[in-house]
Structure formats: structure tokens, C-alpha cells
LOFI-313727 format. One record per residue (C-alpha): chain; x, z, y. Coordinates in nm, 4 decimals. Layout:
<sites>
+-------+----------+----------+----------+
: chain :        X :        Z :        Y :
+-------+----------+----------+----------+
:     A :        X :        Z :        Y :
...
+-------+----------+----------+----------+
</sites>
This chain:
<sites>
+-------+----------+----------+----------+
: chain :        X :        Z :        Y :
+-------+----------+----------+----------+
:     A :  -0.5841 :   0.2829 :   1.3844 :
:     A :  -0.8452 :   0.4857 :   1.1726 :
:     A :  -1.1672 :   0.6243 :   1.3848 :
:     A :  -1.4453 :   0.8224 :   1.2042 :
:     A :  -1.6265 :   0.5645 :   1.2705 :
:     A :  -1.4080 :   0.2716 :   1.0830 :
:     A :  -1.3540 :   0.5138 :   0.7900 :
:     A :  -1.7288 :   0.5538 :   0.7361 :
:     A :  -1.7745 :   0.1695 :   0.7898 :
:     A :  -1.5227 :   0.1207 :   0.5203 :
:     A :  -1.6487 :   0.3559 :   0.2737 :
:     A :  -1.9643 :   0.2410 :   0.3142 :
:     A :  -1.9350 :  -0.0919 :   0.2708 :
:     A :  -1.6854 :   0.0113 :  -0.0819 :
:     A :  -1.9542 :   0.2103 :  -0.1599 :
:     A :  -2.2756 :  -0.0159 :  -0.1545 :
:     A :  -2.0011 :  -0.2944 :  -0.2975 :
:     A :  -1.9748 :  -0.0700 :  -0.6045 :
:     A :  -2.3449 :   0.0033 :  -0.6303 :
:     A :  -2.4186 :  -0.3541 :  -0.6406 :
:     A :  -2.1285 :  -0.4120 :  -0.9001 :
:     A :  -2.3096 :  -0.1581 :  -1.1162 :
:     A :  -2.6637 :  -0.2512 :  -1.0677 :
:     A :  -2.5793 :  -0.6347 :  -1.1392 :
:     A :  -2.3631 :  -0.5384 :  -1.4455 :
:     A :  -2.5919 :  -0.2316 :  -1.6712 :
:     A :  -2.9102 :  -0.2838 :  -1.5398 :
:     A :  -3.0768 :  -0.6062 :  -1.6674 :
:     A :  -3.4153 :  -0.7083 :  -1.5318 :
:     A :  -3.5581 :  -1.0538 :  -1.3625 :
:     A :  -3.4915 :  -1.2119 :  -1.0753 :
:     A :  -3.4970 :  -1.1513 :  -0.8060 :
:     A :  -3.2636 :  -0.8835 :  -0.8014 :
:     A :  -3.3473 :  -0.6893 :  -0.5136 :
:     A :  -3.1722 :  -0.4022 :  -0.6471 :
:     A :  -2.7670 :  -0.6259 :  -0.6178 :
:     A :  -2.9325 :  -0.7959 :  -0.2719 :
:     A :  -2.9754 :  -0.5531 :  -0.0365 :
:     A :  -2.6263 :  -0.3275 :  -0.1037 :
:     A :  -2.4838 :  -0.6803 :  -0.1106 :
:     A :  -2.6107 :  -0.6822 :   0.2476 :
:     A :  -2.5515 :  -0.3688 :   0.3450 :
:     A :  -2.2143 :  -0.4036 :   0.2265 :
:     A :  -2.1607 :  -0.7599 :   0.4192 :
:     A :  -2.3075 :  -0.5422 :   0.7450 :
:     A :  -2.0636 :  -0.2644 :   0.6802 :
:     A :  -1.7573 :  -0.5045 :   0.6513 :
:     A :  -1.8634 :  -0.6531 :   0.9411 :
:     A :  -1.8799 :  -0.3115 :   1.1493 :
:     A :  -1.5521 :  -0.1944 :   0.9984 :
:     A :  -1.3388 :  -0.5115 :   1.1591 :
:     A :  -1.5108 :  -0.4707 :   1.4857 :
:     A :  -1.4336 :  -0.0744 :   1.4812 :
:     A :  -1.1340 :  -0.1394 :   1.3987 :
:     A :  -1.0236 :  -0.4491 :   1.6506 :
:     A :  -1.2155 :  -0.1560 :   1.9232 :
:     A :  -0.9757 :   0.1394 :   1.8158 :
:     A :  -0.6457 :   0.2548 :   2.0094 :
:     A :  -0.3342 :   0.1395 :   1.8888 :
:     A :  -0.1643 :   0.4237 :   1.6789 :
:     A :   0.0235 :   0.6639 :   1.8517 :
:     A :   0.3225 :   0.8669 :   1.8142 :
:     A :   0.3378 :   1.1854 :   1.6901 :
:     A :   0.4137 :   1.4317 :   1.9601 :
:     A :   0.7903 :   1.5392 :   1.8908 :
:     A :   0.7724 :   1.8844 :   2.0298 :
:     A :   0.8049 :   2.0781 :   1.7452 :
:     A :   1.1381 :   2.3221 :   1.7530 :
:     A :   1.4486 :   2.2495 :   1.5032 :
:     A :   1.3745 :   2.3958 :   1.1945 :
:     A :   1.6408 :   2.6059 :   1.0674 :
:     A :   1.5116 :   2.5875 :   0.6987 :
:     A :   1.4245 :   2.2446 :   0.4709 :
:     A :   1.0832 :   2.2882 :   0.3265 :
:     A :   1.0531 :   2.3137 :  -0.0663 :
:     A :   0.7398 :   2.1615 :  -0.1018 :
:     A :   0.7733 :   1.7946 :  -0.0134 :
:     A :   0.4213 :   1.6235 :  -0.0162 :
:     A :   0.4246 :   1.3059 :  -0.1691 :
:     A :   0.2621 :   0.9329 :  -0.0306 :
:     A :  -0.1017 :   0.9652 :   0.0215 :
:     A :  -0.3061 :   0.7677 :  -0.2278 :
:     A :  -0.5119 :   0.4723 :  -0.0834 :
:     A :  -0.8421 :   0.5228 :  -0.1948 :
:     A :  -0.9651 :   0.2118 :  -0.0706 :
:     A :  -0.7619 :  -0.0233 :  -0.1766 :
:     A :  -0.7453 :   0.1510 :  -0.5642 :
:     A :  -1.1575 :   0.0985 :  -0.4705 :
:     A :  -1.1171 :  -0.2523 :  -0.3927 :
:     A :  -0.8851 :  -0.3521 :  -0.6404 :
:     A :  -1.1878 :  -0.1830 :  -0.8917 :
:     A :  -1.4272 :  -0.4330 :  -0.7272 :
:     A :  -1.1721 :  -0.7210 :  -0.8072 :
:     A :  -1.1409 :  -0.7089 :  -1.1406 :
:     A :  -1.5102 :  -0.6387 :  -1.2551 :
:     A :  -1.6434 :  -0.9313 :  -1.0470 :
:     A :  -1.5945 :  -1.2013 :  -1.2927 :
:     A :  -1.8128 :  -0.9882 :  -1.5815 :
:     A :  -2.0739 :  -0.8838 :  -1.2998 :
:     A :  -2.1344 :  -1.1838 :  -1.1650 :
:     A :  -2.1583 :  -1.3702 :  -1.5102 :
:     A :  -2.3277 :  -1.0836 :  -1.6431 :
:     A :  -2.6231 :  -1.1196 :  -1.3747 :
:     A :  -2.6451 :  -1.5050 :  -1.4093 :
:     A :  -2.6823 :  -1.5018 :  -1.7703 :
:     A :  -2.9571 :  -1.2255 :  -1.7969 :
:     A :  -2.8746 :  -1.1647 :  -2.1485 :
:     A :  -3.1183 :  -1.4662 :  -2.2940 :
:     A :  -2.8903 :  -1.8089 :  -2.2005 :
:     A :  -2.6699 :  -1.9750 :  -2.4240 :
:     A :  -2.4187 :  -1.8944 :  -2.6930 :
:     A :  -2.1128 :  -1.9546 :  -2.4485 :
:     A :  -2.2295 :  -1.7299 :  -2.1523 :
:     A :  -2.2257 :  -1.4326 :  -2.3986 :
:     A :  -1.9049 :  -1.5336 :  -2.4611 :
:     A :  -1.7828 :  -1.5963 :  -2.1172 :
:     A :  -1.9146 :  -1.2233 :  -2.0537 :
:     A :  -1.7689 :  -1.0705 :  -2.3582 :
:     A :  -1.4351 :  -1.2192 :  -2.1959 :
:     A :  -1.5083 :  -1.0795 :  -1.8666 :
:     A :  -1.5644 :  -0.7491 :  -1.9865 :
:     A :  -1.2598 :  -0.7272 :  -2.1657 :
:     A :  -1.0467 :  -0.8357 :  -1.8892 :
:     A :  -1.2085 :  -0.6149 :  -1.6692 :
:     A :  -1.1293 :  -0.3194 :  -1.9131 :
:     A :  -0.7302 :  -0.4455 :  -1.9142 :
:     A :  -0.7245 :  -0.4584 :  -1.5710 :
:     A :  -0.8921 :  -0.1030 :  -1.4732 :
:     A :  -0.5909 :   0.0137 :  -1.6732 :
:     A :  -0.3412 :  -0.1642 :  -1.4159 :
:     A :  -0.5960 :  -0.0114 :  -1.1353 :
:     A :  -0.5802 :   0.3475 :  -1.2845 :
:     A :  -0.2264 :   0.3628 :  -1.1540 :
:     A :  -0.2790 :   0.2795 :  -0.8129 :
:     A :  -0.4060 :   0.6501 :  -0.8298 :
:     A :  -0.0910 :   0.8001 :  -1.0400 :
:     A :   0.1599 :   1.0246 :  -0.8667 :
:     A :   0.2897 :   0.7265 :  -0.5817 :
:     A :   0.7055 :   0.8023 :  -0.5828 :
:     A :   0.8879 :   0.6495 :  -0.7826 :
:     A :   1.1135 :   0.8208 :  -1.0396 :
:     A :   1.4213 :   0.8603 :  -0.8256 :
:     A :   1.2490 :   1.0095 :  -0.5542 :
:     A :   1.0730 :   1.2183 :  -0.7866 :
:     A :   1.3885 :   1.3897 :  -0.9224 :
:     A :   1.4791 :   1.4190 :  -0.5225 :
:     A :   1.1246 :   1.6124 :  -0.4502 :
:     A :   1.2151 :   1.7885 :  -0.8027 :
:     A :   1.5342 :   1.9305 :  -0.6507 :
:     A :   1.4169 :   2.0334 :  -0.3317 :
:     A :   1.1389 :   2.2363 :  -0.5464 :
:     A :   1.4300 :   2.3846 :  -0.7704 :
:     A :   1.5900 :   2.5316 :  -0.4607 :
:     A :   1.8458 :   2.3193 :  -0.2859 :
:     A :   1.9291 :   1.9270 :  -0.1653 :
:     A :   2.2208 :   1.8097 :   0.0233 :
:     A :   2.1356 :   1.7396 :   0.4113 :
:     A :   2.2040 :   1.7409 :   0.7409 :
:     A :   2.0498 :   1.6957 :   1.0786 :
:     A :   1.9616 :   1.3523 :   1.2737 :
:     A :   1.7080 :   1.1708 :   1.4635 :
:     A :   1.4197 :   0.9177 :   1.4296 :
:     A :   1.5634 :   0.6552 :   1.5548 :
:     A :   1.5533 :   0.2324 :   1.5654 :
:     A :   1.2189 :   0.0789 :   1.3141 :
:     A :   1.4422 :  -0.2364 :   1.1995 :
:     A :   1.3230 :  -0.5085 :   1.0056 :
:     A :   1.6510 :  -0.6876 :   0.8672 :
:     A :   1.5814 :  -1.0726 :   0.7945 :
:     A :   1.8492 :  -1.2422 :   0.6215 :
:     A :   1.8675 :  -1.6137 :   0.5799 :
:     A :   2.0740 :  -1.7954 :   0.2632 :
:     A :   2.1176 :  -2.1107 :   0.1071 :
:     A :   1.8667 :  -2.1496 :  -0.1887 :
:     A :   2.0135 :  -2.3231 :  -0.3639 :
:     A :   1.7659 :  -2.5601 :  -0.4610 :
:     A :   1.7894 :  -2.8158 :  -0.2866 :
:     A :   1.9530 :  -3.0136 :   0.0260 :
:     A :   1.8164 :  -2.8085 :   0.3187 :
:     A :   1.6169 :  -2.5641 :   0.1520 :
:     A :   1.7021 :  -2.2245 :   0.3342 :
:     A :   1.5633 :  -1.8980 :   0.1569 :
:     A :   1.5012 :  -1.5728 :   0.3700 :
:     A :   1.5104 :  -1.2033 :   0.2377 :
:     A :   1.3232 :  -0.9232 :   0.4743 :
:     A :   1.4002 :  -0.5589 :   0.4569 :
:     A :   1.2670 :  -0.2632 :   0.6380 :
:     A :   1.5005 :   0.0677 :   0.7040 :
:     A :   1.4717 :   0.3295 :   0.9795 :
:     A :   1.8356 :   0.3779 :   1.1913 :
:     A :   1.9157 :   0.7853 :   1.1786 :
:     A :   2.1270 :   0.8641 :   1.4290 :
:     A :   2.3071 :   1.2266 :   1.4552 :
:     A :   2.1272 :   1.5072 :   1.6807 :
:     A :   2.1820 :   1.5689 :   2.0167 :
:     A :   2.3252 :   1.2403 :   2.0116 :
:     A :   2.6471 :   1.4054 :   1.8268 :
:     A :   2.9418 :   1.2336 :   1.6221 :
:     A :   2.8635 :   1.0866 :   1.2614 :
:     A :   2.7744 :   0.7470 :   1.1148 :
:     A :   2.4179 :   0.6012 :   1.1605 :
:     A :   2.2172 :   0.6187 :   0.8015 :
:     A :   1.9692 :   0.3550 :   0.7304 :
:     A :   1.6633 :   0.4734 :   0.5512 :
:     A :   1.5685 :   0.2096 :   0.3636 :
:     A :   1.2566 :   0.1425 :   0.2310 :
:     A :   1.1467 :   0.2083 :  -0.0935 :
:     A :   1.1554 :  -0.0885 :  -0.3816 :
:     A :   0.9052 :  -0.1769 :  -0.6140 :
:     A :   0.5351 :  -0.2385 :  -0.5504 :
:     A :   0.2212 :  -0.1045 :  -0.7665 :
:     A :  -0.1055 :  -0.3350 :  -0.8199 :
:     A :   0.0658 :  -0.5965 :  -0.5713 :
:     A :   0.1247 :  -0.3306 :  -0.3205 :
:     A :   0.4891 :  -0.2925 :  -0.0948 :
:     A :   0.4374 :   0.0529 :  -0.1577 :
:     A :   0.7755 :   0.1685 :   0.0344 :
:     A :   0.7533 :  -0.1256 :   0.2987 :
:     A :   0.4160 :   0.0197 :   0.4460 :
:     A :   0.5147 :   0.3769 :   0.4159 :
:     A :   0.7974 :   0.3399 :   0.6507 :
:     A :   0.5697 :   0.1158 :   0.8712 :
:     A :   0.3209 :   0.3891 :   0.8863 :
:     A :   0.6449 :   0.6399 :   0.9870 :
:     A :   0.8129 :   0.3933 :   1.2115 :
:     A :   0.4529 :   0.3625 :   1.4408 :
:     A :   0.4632 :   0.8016 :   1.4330 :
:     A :   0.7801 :   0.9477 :   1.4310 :
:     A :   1.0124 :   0.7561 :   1.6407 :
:     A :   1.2223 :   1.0580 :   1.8619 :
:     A :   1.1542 :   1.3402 :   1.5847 :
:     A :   1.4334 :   1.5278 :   1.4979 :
:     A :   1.4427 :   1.6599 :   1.1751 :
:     A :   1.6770 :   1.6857 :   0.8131 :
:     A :   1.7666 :   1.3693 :   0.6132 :
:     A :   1.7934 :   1.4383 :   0.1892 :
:     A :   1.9328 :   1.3634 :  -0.0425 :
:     A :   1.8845 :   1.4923 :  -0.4301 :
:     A :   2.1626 :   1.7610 :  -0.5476 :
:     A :   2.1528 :   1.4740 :  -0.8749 :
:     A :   2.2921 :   1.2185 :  -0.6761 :
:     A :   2.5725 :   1.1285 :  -0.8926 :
:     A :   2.3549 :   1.0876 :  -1.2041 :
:     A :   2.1498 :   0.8428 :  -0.9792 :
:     A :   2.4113 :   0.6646 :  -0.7999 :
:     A :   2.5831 :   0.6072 :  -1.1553 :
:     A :   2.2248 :   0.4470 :  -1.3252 :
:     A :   2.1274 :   0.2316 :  -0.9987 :
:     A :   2.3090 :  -0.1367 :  -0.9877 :
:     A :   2.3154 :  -0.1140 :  -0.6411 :
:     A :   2.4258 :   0.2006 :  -0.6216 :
:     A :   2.1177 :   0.3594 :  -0.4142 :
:     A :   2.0760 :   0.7474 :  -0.3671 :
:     A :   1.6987 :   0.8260 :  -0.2399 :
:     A :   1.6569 :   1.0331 :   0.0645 :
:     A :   1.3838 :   1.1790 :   0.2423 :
:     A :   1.3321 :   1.2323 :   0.6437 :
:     A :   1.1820 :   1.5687 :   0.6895 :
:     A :   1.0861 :   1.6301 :   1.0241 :
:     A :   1.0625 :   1.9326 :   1.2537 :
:     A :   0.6891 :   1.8346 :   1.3009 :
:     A :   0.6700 :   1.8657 :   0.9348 :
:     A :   0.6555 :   1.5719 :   0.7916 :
:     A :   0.8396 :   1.4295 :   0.5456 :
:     A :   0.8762 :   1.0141 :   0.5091 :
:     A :   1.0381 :   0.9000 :   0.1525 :
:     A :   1.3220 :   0.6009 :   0.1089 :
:     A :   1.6450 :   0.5278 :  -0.0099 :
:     A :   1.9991 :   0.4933 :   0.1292 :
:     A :   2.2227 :   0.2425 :   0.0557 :
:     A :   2.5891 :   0.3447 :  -0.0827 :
:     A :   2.7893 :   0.2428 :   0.2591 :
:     A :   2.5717 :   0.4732 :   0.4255 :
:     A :   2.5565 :   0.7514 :   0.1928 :
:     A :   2.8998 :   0.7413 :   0.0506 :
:     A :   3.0568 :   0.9553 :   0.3682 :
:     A :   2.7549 :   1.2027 :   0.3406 :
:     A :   2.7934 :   1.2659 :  -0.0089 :
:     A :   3.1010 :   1.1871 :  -0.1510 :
:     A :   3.2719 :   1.2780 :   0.2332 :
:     A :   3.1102 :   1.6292 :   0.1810 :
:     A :   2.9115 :   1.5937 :   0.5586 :
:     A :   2.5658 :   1.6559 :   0.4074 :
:     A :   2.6568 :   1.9828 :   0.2354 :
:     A :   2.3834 :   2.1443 :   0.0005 :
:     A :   2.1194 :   2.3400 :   0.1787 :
:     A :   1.8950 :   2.6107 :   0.0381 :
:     A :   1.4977 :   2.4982 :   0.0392 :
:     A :   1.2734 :   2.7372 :   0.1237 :
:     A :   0.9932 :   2.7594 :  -0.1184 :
:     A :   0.7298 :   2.8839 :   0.1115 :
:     A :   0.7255 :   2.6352 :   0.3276 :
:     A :   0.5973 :   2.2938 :   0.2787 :
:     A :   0.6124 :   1.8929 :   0.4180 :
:     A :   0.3061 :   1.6812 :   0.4062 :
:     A :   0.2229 :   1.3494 :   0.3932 :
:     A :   0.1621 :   1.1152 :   0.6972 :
:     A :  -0.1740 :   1.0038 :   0.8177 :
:     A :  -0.2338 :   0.7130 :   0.6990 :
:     A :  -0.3824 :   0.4254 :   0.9803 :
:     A :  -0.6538 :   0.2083 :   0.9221 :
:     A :  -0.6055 :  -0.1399 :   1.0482 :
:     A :  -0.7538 :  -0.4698 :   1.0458 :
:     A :  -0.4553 :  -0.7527 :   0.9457 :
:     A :  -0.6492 :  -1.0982 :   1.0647 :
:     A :  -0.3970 :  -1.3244 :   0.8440 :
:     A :  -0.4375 :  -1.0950 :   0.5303 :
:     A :  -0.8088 :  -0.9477 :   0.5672 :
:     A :  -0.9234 :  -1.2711 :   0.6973 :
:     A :  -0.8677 :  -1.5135 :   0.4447 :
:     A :  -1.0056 :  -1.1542 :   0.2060 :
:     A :  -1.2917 :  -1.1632 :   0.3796 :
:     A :  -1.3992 :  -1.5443 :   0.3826 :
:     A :  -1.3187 :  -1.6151 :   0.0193 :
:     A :  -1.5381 :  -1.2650 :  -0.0836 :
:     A :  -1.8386 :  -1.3884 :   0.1567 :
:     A :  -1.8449 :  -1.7558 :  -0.0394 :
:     A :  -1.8460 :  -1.5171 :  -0.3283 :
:     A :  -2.1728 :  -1.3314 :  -0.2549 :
:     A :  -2.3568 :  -1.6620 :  -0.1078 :
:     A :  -2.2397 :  -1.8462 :  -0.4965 :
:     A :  -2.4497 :  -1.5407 :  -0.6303 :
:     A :  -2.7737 :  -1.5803 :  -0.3757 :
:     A :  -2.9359 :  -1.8322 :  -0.5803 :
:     A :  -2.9071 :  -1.6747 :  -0.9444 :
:     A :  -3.0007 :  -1.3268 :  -0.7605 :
:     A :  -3.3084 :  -1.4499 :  -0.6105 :
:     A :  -3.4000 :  -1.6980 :  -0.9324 :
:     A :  -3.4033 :  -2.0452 :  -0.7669 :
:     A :  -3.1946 :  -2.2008 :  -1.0257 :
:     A :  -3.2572 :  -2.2188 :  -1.4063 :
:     A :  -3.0109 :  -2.0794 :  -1.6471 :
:     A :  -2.7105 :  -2.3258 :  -1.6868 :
:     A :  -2.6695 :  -2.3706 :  -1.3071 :
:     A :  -2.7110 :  -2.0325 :  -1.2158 :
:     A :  -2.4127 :  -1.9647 :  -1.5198 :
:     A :  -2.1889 :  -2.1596 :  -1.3497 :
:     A :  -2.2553 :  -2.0271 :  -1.0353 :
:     A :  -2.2251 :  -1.6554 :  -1.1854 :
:     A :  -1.8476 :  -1.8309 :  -1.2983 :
:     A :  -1.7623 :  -1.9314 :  -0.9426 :
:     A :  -1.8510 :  -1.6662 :  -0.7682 :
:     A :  -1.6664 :  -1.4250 :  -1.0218 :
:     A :  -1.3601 :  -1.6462 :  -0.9157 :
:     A :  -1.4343 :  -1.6496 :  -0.6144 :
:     A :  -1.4423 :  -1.2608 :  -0.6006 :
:     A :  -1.1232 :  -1.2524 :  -0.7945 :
:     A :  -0.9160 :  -1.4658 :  -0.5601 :
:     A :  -1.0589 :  -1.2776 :  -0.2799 :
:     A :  -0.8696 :  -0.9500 :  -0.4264 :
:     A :  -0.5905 :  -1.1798 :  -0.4741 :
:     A :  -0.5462 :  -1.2961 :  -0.0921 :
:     A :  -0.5752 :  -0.9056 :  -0.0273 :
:     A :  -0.2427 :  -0.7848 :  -0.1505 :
:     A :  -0.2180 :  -0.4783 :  -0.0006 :
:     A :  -0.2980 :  -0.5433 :   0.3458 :
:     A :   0.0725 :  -0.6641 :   0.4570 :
:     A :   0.3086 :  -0.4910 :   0.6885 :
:     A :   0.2250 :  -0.4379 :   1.0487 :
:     A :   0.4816 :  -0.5926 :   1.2642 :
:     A :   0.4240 :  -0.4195 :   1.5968 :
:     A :   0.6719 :  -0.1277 :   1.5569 :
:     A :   0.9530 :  -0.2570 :   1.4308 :
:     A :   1.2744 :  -0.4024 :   1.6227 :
:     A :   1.3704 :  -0.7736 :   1.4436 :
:     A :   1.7410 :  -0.8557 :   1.3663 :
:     A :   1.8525 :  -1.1447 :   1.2156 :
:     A :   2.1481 :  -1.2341 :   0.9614 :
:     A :   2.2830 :  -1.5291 :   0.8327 :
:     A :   2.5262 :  -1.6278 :   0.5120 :
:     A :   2.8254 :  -1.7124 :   0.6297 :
:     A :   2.7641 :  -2.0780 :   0.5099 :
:     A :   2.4919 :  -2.0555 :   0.7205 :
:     A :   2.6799 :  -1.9159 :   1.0671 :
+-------+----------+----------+----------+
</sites>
């Protein structure tokens, strides 16, 4: 989980990352570059103290669920917290094939290096557009109109529990071949009534859709299912869920878990589970009170070795391509093509990130199969 310690690790090493980036790419002098080396280093040092801080850190724990039943629905429904760091990396990503070239060709090689940078830049300009909205409002538009309703004065809820973290894997034919067996992975949270009362159990679902390569909804819940398993609280749903209902294939209505502790964890239901809420009438509209209002939950920092890893090792081949242009040992066509590979190299290392996965540990595994398959 996130210490102060890990979160000033991480910025720091983002933070001398970007210096470097800058440096290397607007300020144009001789090797060696002492100005890209040493936050370069620092930045490799600060990596380096951010996975031990965070292999060192507790596990996350849960919320404490001692909070009273709230009587009213908050009107003011926080939405997911922006990832600064990973908008920050993704930044680094996408600029590495101009800076690196950039440095290498010091602005006196050949014809074809100023073209490989004037490619470079303009990806990189395409690109920071794509990055831009990893920092845009983070619900999607049906959950929007949900958060919009409870802000206008009134959703349709009622009361349940935190209950099961499932992650639903269901195996099918492919259909491409003798053999070949395809898998499809879902995460959803069970709600189960209050007080352990009658009523179906509603699966919150996780959100679909990613942004920048990002599960968006699947690590949301994750973050929810390690926090507020026990939490009693109000499920919603939007008082507009016929108009989405009628304009989703599946049939989908989004919904939001707002707990007692006041939180409030975003998702979707699917139409089995809805269907005897809303079109039943047992989630009747509530009033939202205006004055009161649901934040976000706090986000965990943690160190995935399959995903960071394999980030990590392709970024460090990166910066040790760059050593010998940065320090001037090699004339200018080697030192272009190293600026090249290590631009790629930096690239493909923002590649292998995508998004940091889903932790496994708090979720409960249950298994499907076609009925070809059974």
C-alpha cells in the first residue's frame, strides 16, 4: 500500500525523469551531458527506493465499518481519483523517442536524424493529446448522468451490504481452432440485503472501457473490494434508467455503492440483477441531500512484479542505450542509432506498463464453463 515514504520515492523519481526529458530535449549543448546524467540517476535511485518501500509496506487494510446507517444518500458523489502518476508516466512514454534522438543528434548530424526528430516530435505532440485525457473527468458518460441525478435531487436505491470481491472467469470455445479454449474475466462486488434481510443479491459490476490502456473500472473495484468489504451502505441507480437501459446492447443500468463511511465506489449492474429493483419497484426513488457529500477512495500504491518488472528492465536498457551518446564516447551515426533504440526502448517500456494490472489478493475466484465445455 502507499507510505509517505513510497509516494515521495515515486514522485521523485517522475520528477527527475521529467527533468531529464526536458533538459535532453530544449537544451542543446556538448557532451557530456551532465545536466540528463545525474536526474537520470537520481531517477534510477528513486525507482529503486520506491519498489523496496513498497515490497516493505503493510498490506492494505480495510476500512473500519463503524460508521452508523445513514438515513440520507449524499448529493455530491465524488468521482474516481485521477492517477497522477501514471498520466506522468504515460507523458514520459511518448516523448522518449524525440528526447532521446533529439540528444544523440545534437542538432549538427545528418539530413535523416533531423528527420527522424521532426517525426518524433510530432508523434509525441499526437500522443500528449491521448495523455491529456488520462486527466479528464474519469466516469464514463452513463455514470455521469447517474452522479448528474443524484446532484438534481433524487436516485432510486435501497439498502445492502459489501459483500463477496468475485472475479468471474469464464472459459469458451474460440473458435479458432481444434483445442483452442478462450477465457473472459470479469470483476463485480456481491450486495447482499442489510441485516442479512430478504431480496436478491446485486452484482456490481465493474465498469467497461479503459482510457490510455488503463482497466479503469477493473482497478476501481479492486481498490473497493481490498477497503470496504462489511460496509453497509445505499446501492444507486440513476432516476434515467430507462433512457439508459433502452441505448445499452446489453441492457446495463450504472449504479453506485455509497457507503455509511462515506464513500462512494462506481459500476454497473447487469439487467437480471437490476430488473426486480427497478422495473419490480424495490429500489424506490430517494431524495439526495445536497449538503452532504461522498468522496473518492484512497487510492493504494503497489508494486505488481509481473507488470512493473518487465517496466522496469526494458526502461533501465533504455537509459544504459543513452550512456554513451550522453557522455560522448561515440561519434555521430552510432550514437543516432543508439538515441533510436533507446527511444524504443523507452516506448515499449510504457507499453509493458499498462496500467499496473489488477491485484488479485482480494478477490474470491469462480469459474464457468460453456456448456460445450462442461
Amino acid at each position: 500500500m502507499s507510505t509517505p515514504v513510497s509516494r515521495a520515492l515515486g514522485a521523485t523519481a517522475l520528477g527527475s525523469a521529467a527533468v531529464a526529458w526536458l533538459a535532453a530535449g530544449f537544451h542543446f549543448i556538448g557532451a557530456p551531458r551532465w545536466d540528463v546524467l545525474v536526474p537520470l540517476g537520481l531517477a534510477a535511485l528513486s525507482t529503486l527506493g520506491w519498489v523496496l518501500a513498497c515490497r516493505a509496506a503493510p498490506a492494505v487494510r480495510p476500512l473500519p465499518a463503524t460508521a452508523p446507517p445513514s438515513g440520507t444518500i449524499p448529493g455530491r458523489l465524488g468521482p474516481i481519483r485521477r492517477d497522477w502518476g501514471f498520466a506522468a508516466a504515460a507523458w514520459l512514454t511518448v516523448w522518449a523517442p524525440y528526447v532521446a534522438g533529439r540528444t544523440a543528434w545534437k542538432g549538427d548530424g545528418s539530413p535523416l536524424g533531423a528527420l527522424y526528430c521532426l517525426l518524433a516530435w510530432f508523434l509525441g505532440v499526437v500522443l500528449t493529446l491521448y495523455v491529456i485525457g488520462l486527466l479528464k473527468n474519469q466516469l464514463y458518460p452513463a455514470q455521469r448522468m447517474l452522479r448528474a441525478d443524484a446532484a438534481a435531487g433524487g436516485v432510486h436505491a435501497v439498502r445492502v451490504r459489501f459483500g463477496t470481491p468475485l472475479r468471474g472467469v469464464y472459459r469458451y470455445p474460440a473458435g479458432t481452432g481444434v483445442g483452442k479454449i478462450a477465457a473472459s474475466v470479469t470483476h463485480g462486488i456481491e450486495l447482499v440485503p442489510e441485516n442479512g434481510g430478504e431480496g436478491p443479491v446485486v452484482r456490481l459490476l465493474a465498469m467497461e472501457g479503459d482510457n490510455f490502456r488503463i482497466a479503469l473500472g477493473d482497478k476501481h473495484l479492486t481498490h473497493a473490494a481490498a477497503q470496504l468489504v462489511g460496509h453497509t451502505g445505499w446501492l444507486c441507480w440513476p432516476t434515467r434508467w430507462r433512457d439508459i437501459a433502452a441505448t445499452n446492447a446489453e441492457h446495463k443500468v450504472p449504479a453506485a455503492f455509497v457507503s455509511d463511511s462515506g464513500h462512494v465506489v462506481w459500476g454497473q449492474t447487469a439487467e437480471d440483477n437490476h430488473t426486480p429493483y427497478l422495473r419490480g419497484g424495490a429500489a424506490p426513488r430517494h431524495a439526495t441531500d445536497p449538503a452532504r457529500a461522498a468522496g473518492p477512495l484512497p487510492r493504494p500504491s503497489r508494486y505488481f512484479p509481473k507488470t512493473h518488472a518487465s517496466h522496469l528492465r526494458i526502461a533501465a536498457v533504455g537509459a544504459l542505450l543513452a550512456v554513451p551518446f550522453l557522455t560522448g564516447v561515440v561519434s555521430s551515426w552510432p550514437g543516432m542509432l543508439l538515441g533510436v533504440a533507446a527511444g524504443a526502448a523507452g516506448s515499449f517500456a510504457g507499453m509493458a506498463m499498462t496500467g499496473a494490472g489488477v491485484d488479485k489478493e482480494p478477490w474470491t475466484t469462480r469459474e464457468s464453463s460453456h456448456p460445450s465445455l462442461r
